[in-house]
N, C-alpha and C positions, 0 to 999 in steps of 0.2 A: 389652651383647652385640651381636657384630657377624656378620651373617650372612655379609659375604664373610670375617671371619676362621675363620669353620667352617670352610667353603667351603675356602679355602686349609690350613687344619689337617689337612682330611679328606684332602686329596688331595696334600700334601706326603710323597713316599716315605720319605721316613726318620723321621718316626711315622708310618706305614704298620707301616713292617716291624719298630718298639718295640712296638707294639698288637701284633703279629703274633706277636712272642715274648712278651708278657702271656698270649698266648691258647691258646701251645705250654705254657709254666709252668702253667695252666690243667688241661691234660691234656684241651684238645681236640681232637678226633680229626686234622680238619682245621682246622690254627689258621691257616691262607689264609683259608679260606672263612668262618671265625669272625670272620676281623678283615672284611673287606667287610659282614657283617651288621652289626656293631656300629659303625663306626667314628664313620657320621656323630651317634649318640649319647654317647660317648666325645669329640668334637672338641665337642660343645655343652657339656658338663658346665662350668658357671661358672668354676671356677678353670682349666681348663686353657684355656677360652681367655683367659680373661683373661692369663693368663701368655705364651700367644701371642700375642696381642696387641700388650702392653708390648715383648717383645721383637722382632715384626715396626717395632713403633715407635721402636724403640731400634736399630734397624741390621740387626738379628744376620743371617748370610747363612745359617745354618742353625737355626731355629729350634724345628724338629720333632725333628732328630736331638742336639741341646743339652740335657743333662741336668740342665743349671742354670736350663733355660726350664723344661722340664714333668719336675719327677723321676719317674723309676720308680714310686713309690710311687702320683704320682697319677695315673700310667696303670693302675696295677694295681687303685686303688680304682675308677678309671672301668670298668675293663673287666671286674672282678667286680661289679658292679652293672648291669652289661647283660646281662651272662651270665646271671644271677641271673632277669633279667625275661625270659629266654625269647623272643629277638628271631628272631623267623624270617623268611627269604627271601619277598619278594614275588613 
């Protein structure tokens, strides 16, 4: 695990705005302000960065918004298991 790949995962906009719609699918109220609570938990989750990773290392210019880096599935697993633990604003 690589803390500047979080780092970069978390604040890459276009999974930003895939979390963002995980978290509208969700049926949260505001899935903006749902995806900034969760993200940098969701970006640590092993497989996804690992897969950003590989693919940071592998060229890809767009790694976040790439669905063959981080499928949907495991943004949505990441991001019902953050929802789940009730992550609230500092």
């Amino acid at each position: 695990m690589s803390y500047n790949t979080i780092n970069r995962c978390a604040n890459d906009q276009a999974f930003q705005g895939r979390v963002t719609a995980a978290c509208a699918g969700e049926n949260e109220e505001a899935p903006q302000s749902a995806m900034y609570r969760i993200i940098w938990g969701v970006s640590a989750k092993s497989d996804i960065e690992a897969a950003y990773a590989s693919a940071v290392a592998g060229g890809s210019a767009n790694p976040g918004g790439d669905e063959a880096v981080v499928t949907d599935s495991m943004i949505l697993s990441a991001v019902q298991a953050e929802l789940a633990e009730g992550v609230q604003p500092t």
